[in-house]
C-alpha positions as CSV (number, residue, x, y, z in Angstrom):
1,X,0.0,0.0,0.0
2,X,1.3,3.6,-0.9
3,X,1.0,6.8,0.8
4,X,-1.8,8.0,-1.0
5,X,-3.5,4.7,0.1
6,X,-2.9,4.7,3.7
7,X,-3.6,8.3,4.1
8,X,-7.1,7.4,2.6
9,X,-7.2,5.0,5.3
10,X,-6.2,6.7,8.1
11,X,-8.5,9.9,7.5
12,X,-11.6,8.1,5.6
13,X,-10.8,9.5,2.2
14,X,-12.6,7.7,-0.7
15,X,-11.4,4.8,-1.6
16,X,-11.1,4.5,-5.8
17,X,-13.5,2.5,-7.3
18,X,-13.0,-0.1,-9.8
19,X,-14.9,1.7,-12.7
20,X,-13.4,4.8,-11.8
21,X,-11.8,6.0,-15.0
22,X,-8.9,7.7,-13.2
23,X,-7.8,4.3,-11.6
24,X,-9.2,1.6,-14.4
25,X,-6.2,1.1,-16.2
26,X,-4.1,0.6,-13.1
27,X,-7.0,-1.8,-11.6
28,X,-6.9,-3.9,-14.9
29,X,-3.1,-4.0,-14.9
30,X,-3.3,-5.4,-11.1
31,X,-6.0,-8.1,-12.1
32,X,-4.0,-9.1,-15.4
33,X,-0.2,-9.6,-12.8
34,X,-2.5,-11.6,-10.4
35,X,-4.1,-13.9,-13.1
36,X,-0.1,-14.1,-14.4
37,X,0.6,-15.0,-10.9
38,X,-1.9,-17.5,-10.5
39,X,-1.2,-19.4,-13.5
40,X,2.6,-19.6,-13.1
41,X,2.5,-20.8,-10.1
42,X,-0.5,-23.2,-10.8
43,X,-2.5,-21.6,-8.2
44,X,-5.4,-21.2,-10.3
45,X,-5.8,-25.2,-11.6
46,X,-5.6,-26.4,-7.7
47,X,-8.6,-23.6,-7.1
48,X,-10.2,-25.1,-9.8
49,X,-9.6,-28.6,-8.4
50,X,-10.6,-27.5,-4.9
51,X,-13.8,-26.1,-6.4
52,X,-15.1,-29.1,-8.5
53,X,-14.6,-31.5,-4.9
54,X,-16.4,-28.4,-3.4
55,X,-19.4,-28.8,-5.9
56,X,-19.4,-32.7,-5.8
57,X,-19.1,-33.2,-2.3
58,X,-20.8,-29.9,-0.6
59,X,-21.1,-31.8,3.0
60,X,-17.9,-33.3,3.2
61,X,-16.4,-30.0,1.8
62,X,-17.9,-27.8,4.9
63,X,-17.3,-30.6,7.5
64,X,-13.3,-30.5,5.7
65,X,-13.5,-26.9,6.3
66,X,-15.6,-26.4,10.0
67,X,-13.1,-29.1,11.2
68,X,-10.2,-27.6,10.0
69,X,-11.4,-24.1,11.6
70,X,-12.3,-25.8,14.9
71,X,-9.7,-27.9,14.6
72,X,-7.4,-24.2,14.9
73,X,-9.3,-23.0,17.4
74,X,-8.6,-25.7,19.8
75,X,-5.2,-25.4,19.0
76,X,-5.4,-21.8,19.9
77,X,-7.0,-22.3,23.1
78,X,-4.6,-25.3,24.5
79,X,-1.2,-23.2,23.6
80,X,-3.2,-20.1,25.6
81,X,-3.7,-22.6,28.8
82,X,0.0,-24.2,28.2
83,X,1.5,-21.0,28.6
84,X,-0.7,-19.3,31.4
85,X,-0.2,-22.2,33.2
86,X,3.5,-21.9,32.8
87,X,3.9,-18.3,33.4
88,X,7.6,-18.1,35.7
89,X,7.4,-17.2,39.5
90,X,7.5,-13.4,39.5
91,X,10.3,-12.0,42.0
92,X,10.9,-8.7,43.4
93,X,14.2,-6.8,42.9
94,X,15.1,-7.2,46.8
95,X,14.5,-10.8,46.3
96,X,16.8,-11.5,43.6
97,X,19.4,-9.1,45.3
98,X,19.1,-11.1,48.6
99,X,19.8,-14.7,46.4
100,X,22.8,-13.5,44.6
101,X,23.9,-12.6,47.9
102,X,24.3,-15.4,49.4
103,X,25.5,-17.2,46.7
104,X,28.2,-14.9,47.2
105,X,28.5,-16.0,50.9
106,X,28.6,-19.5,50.1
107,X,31.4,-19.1,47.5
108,X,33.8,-17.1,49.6
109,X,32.7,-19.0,53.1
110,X,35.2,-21.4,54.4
111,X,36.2,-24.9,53.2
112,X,34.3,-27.6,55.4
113,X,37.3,-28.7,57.3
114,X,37.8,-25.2,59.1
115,X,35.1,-24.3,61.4
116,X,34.3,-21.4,61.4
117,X,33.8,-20.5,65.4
118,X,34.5,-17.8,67.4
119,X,35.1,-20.0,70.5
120,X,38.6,-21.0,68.1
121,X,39.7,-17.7,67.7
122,X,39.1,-16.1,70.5
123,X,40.8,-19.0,73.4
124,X,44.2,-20.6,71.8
């Protein structure tokens, strides 16, 4: 989308219509690249083939399609529930302060062997 487009958006210009004369050509040029498009990449023969099932088998073709919709949904809602119910225990700043201090203490405390009494130091 261009400028001139988005502005139109944004503050609820006109939009061009497709039998406007100013924009026909360029609307015409579009559809022709799009049917180009299509047909290279052979998007338009599986449409087709997806449309003929669609006409021979109109129930199966909507339960196909509800289930796959559904199907999505349910997806959506267990991966919602999966990560609420995983959501990490929140912790305050002081908190996490107070654990990495005494990590600290424990690295620079005292091998095991040495007690570390003041009964030791203070009567030799």
């Amino acid at each position: 989308m261009n400028i001139k487009g988005f502005r139109r958006m944004l503050f609820g210009e006109k939009m061009p219509d497709k039998n406007d004369p100013q924009y026909k050509e360029r609307y015409e040029r579009e559809i022709e690249a799009g049917r180009k498009f299509a047909k290279a990449t052979r998007i338009d023969v599986a449409a087709a083939k997806v449309q003929k099932f669609a006409n021979l088998h109109r129930n199966l073709f909507l339960v196909i399609v509800f289930a796959f919709v559904l199907g999505g949904l349910v997806w959506n809602i267990y991966r919602i529930t999966v990560v609420y119910r995983h959501q990490p225990v929140q912790r305050t700043a002081t908190e996490i302060q107070d654990s990495i201090l005494r990590e600290r203490r424990k690295a620079f405390s005292l091998p095991s062997g040495n007690n570390n009494n003041k009964e030791e130091y203070t009567n030799p």
